[in-house]
N, C-alpha and C positions, 0 to 999 in steps of 0.2 A: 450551606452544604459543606459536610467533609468529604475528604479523600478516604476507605479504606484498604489496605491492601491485604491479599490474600496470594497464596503460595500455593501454586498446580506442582505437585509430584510425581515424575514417575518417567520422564524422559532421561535416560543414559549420557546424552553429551548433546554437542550446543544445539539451540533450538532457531530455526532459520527464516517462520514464519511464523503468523496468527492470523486469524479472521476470526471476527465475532459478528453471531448472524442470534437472532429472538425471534423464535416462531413460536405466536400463540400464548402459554403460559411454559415455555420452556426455554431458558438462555442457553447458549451453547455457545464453545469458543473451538477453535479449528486451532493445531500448531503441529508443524511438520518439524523434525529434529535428522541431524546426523546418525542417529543412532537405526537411521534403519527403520523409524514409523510417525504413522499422524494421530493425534489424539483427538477425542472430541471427549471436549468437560462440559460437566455440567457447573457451571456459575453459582449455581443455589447450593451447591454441598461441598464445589473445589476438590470433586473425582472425578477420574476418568470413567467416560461412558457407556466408549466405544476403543479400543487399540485396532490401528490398524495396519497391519504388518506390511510393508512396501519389498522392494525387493535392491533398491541402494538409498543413501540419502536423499530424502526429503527437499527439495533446494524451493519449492512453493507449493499450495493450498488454496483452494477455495471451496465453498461451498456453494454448488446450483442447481438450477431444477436439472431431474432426471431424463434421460435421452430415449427415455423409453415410457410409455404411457404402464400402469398396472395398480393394483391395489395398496393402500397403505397396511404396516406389519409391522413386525417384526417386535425390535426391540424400539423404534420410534416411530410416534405417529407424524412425524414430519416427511412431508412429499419434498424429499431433497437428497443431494447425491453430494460426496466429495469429490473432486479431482485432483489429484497430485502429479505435482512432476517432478522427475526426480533426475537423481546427477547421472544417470547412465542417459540422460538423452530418451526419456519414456516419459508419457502423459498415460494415467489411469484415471478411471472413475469407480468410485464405490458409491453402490447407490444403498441407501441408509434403510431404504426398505426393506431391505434383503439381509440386514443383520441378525440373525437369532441368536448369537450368542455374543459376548463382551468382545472378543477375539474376531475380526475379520481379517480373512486370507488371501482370498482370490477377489480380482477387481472383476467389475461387471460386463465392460471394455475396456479395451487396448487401444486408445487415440492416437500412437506414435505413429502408423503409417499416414493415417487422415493429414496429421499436420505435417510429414514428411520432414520429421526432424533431422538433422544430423550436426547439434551443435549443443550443450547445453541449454537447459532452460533456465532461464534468473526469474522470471515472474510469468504468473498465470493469473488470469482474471475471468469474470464470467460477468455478462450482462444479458438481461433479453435474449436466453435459446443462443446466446455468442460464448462460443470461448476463445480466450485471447492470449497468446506466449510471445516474453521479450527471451532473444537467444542471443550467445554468443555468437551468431553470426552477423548480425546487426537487422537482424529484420523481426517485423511483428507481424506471426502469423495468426488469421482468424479462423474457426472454425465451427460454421454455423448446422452442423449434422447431415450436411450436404454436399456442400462447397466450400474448399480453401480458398481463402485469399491472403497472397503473402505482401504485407507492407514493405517496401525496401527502395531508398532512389537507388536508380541507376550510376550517379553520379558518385556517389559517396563513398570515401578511402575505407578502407576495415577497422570497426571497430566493435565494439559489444554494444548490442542493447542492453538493457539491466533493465529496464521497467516499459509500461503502460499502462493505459487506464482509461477508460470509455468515460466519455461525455455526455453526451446523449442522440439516438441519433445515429446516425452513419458517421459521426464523429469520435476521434480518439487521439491522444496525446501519448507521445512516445519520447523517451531519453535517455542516453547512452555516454559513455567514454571517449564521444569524441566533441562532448563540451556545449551539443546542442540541444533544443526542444524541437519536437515534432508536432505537428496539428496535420490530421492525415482527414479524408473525406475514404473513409473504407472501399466505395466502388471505383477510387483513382489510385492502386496500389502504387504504383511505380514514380509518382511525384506529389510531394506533402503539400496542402494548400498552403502551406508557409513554414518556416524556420528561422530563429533568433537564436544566435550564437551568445552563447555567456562569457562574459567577458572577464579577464582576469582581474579580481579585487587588488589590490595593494593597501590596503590598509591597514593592515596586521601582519606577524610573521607568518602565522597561519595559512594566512592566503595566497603570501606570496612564494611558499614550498609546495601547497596542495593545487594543483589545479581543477577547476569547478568541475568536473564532469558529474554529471545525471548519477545521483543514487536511488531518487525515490520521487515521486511522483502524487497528488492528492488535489481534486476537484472539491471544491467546496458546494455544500448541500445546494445551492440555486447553480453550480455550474457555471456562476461566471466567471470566478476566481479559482488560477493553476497555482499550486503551491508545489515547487521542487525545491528538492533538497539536496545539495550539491557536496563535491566532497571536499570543499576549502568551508567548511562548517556552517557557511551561509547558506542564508534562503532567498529564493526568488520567488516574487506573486508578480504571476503576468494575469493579464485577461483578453477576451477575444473578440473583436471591434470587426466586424465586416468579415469573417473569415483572416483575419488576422492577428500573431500575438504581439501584444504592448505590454511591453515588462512596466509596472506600476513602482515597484519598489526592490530592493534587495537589506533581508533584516540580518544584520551585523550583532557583532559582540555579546554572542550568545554561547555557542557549540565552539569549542577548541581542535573538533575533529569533524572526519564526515556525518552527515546526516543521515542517518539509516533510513529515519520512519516520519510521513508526519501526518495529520487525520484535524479533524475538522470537530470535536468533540460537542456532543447538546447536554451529557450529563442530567439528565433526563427532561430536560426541557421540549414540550410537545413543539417548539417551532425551531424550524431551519434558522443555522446561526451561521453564516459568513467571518463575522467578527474574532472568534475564538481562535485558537490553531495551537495545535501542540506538535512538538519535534522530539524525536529522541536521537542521539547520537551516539559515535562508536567512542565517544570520551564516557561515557558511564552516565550520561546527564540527561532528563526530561524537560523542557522547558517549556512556555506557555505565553504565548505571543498576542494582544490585542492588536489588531488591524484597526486603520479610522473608520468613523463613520463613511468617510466620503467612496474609499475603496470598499467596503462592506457592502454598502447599499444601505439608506434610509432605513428599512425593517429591521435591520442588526439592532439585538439585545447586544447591554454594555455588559461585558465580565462580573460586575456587582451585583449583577441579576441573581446568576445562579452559582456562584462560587461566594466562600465565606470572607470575611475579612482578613482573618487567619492565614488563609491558604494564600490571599494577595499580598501578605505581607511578609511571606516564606521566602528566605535569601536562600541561595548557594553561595557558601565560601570562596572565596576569589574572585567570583565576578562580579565584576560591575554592572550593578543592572541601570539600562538606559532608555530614554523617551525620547522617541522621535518626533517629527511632525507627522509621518507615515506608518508609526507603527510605537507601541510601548511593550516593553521584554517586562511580562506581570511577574514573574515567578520560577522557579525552577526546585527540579526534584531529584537527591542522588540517587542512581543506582545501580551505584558501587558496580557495576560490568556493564560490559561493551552491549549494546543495545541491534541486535538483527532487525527488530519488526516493530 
């Protein structure tokens, strides 16, 4: 298998998220931008599909079912809605039904009082009829069309959330700038069924000027394995043994900067892969991480599967790529600018 790359146009200045959702025989990719809107492309042509006009920056995106039952139209037959949230402290949804022309203007709802915002939002997620915002204030609020529920201990000094991400379940994982993970049971808001503090690396200059706090967060397809991505360039794989997290590993000597982004890629392979893991960072770098069998799980496909020789044997410049006992750094990819999503 190769890599190819293609080039979405049409966003004004920097672009701050992506989701990529396949419904049916249509690919679509979500990306929210500073400039003021969210796009939805279409993958098969690499145009936009839909622009959709917001009313301040864009700061996250997702795409989920609709909060309101009604016919499919418009300009797609997909039964799905956007939600964005954006830097004035607003959650909107545009339901994709309802677009008739290229240009959508007015949102379908207004979420901002339901989630009773009053802090920026850094990420939004949607699971099962759930929507979910990590805020500057340090809490994760849910918001299931009914009932809020705001995640937050009582105990804990100020600091930002920046991310979350549902498990499965009444389960969710949350992490912020004050260097911890969260493992939350949704109907106990007010105290996390656990927390593992990250600890400071020294093993590089790197990590010992950046300190680890939470950038970015990603469940691997079976959910047993957390992958965060921290801002001393390293990554942490924990996983969750009794309601509790057990950091497994921490992969070094990859990222020279924070981790933006990281995702669990199948490259179109029909089964769940634990084993894979891609990172990108605010150094300009994509990287591509094999996990062991033993932390993977028995069913993990090896990298050789579905990636080419080529692509395993692709350096980046300066790094030294390395093999652990816990982990082998396959690959990496430049690109040349700071990496949001």
């Amino acid at each position: 298998m190769t890599i190819t790359s293609f080039a979405f146009k049409g966003h004004k200045s920097s672009v701050n998220c992506l989701e990529y959702q396949k419904n049916g025989d249509s690919s679509l990719l979500l990306s929210g931008s500073d400039d003021k809107t969210a796009r939805v492309w279409d993958i098969r042509t690499s145009k936009t599909a839909l622009c959709i006009q917001a009313l301040s920056a864009v700061t996250s995106a997702s795409f989920g079912d609709p909060s309101t039952k009604g016919e499919r139209g418009g300009l797609f037959s997909q039964n799905a809605s956007v939600f964005l949230a954006m830097e004035d402290t607003t959650i909107f949804e545009y339901d994709l039904r309802r677009a008739e022309t290229p240009i959508l203007m007015q949102p379908t709802h207004d979420l901002t009082d339901s989630f009773q915002l009053t802090e920026e939002v850094n990420q939004i997620s949607f699971s099962k009829g759930r929507i979910s915002s990590a805020d500057d204030g340090g809490a994760v609020r849910i918001w299931d069309g009914a009932k809020l529920r705001v995640l937050q201990s009582e105990r804990s000094s100020p600091f930002l959330m920046t991310c979350c991400s549902f498990r499965s379940g009444d389960q969710l994982a949350s992490g912020g700038t004050d260097c911890n993970i969260y493992l939350w049971d949704i109907g106990r808001p007010h105290k996390p069924l656990d927390t593992i503090s990250i600890t400071r690396d020294d093993t590089g200059a790197n990590q010992v000027c950046n300190p680890p706090m939470v950038q970015t967060l990603a469940w691997s397809p079976s959910r047993r394995l957390l992958a965060t991505g921290l801002g001393d360039g390293t990554i942490s794989i924990t996983t969750v043994v009794k309601k509790k997290l057990i950091e497994l590993a921490r992969l070094r000597n990859g990222h020279s900067d924070s981790v933006a982004s990281l995702c669990f890629p199948k490259f179109g392979s029909p089964n769940s892969n634990d084993r894979l893991l891609a990172s990108a960072g605010t150094d300009g770098l994509i990287f591509f991480w094999e996990l062991n069998g033993t932390m993977a799980g028995k069913s993990s496909q090896e990298p050789s599967r579905v990636l080419s020789p080529e692509l395993l044997r692709k350096e980046v410049e300066d790094i030294e790529f390395t093999s652990k006992e816990e982990y082998d750094l396959l690959f990496g990819i430049p690109h040349q600018a700071k990496a949001n999503w």
